[in-house]
N, C-alpha and C positions, 0 to 999 in steps of 0.2 A: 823241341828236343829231338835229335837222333836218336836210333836205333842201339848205337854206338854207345857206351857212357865214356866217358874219360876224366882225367885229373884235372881240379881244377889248376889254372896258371895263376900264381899271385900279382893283382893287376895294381894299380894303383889305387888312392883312397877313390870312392867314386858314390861316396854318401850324399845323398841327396838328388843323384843325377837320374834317377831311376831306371838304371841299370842292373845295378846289383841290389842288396836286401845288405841292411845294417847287419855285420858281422862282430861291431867295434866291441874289445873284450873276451870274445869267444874263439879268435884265434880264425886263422882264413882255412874256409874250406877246402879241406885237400882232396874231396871226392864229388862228383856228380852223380845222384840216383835218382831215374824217374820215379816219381810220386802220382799216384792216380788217388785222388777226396774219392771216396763214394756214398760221402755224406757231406755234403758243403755248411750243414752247419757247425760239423766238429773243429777245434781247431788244427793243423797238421801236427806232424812231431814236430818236437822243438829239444833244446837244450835249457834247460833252468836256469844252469852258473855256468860262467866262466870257468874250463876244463872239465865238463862233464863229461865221460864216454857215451852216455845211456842218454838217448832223445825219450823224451815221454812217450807214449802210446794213451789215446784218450779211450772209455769204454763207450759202444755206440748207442747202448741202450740201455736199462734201469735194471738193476738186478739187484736179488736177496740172495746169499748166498749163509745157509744156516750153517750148527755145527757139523764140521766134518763133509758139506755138501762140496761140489767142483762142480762146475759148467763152462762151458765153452762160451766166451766174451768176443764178440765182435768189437774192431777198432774203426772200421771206416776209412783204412787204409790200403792199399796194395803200393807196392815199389816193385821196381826192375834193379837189380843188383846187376853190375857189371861181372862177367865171368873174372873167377878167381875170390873172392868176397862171400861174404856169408850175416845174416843180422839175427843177432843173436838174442833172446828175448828175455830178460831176467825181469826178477819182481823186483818191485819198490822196496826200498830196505826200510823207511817208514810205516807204510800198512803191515810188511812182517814184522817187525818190533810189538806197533803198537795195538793191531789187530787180528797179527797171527793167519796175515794172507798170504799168500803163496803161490810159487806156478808149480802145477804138477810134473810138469815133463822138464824144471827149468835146469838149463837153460832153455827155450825153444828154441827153433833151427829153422830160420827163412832161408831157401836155397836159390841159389842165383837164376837159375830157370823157373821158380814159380813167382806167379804173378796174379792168383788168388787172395783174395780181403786174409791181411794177417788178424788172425783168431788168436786168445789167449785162455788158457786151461786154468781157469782159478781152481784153489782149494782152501776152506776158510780151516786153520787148522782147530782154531780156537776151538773148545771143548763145553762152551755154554751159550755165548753170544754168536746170535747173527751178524752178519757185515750187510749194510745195505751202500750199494754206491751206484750211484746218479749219471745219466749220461753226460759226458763230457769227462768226469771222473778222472784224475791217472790213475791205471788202473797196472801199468808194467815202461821197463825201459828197454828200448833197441838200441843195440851197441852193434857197428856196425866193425868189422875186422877183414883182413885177407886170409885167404884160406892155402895151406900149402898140400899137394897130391904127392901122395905116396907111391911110390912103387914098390908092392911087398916082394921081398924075396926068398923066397923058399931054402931053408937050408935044414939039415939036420944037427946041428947042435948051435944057440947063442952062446954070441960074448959073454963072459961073466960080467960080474957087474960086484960090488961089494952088499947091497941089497942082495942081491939073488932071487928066489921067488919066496921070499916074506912078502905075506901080502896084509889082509884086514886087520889091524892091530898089530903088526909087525912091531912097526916103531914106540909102541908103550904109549903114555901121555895123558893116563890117565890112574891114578890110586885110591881102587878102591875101600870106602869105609870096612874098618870091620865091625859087625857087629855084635 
């Protein structure tokens, strides 16, 4: 690979020609990101199903994570993101359901110029049980996006808006019991 990333072109089918990697169902890559293993035994990211945004992230190593604890999860991954892009790190919506796992800071924020082993920030929220999970584990999903730069402009008064500055609880949405 180059230095360079760029879009991939949609080529013809070329299954089996070992060329390209079976896409069939998942839809054609529309992006190239270097990928660096830093553990050849994990497997890399993947997508589950058919239209997922969120590639798995495996854990690299064995962790207990008690009630209320967080630590920092190595993946065994690094990527080069092409400028303008961003990968974006959310948790599993099954371990948070079912075990009350979490990313602390989520979403995380891989930024197009780092190139460091992506880490994940667990927090077990759950309030009695530990989580125990195993190397290889999924353990979060990377959604990769484009990122748009702003240019702030300085003025002394905003647009209205019909919000206006209602901010936390503005919009209601919630009635409380009385008791």
């Amino acid at each position: 690979m180059t230095d360079e990333l760029a879009t991939v072109e949609t080529a013809p089918d070329t299954v089996g020609s070992g060329s390209a990697p079976d896409t069939a169902g998942f839809g054609a890559p529309t992006l190239q990101v270097q990928l660096k293993m830093l553990d050849a035994g994990l497997e890399a990211p993947s997508y589950a199903h058919p239209g997922d945004a969120g590639a798995d992230l495996r854990a690299r190593e064995d962790v207990v994570l008690q009630p209320g604890e967080r630590k920092l999860v190595p993946t065994g991954v690094s990527i080069a993101l092409p400028d303008g892009f961003v990968a974006l790190i959310h948790p599993r919506s099954g371990l948070a359901t079912k075990h009350g796992l979490t990313i602390v800071n989520a979403p995380g924020t891989v930024d197009a110029g780092y190139r460091g082993e992506i880490s994940v920030t667990l927090l077990n929220t759950d309030t009695r049980e530990a989580i125990e999970l195993r190397r290889g584990d999924r353990i979060a999903q990377m959604v990769i996006q484009r990122v748009e730069y702003a240019q702030f402009v300085p003025v002394n008064e905003l647009s209205e808006s019909v919000r206006g500055a209602g901010g936390f609880g503005s919009t209601g949405g919630f009635t409380p019991r009385s008791t």
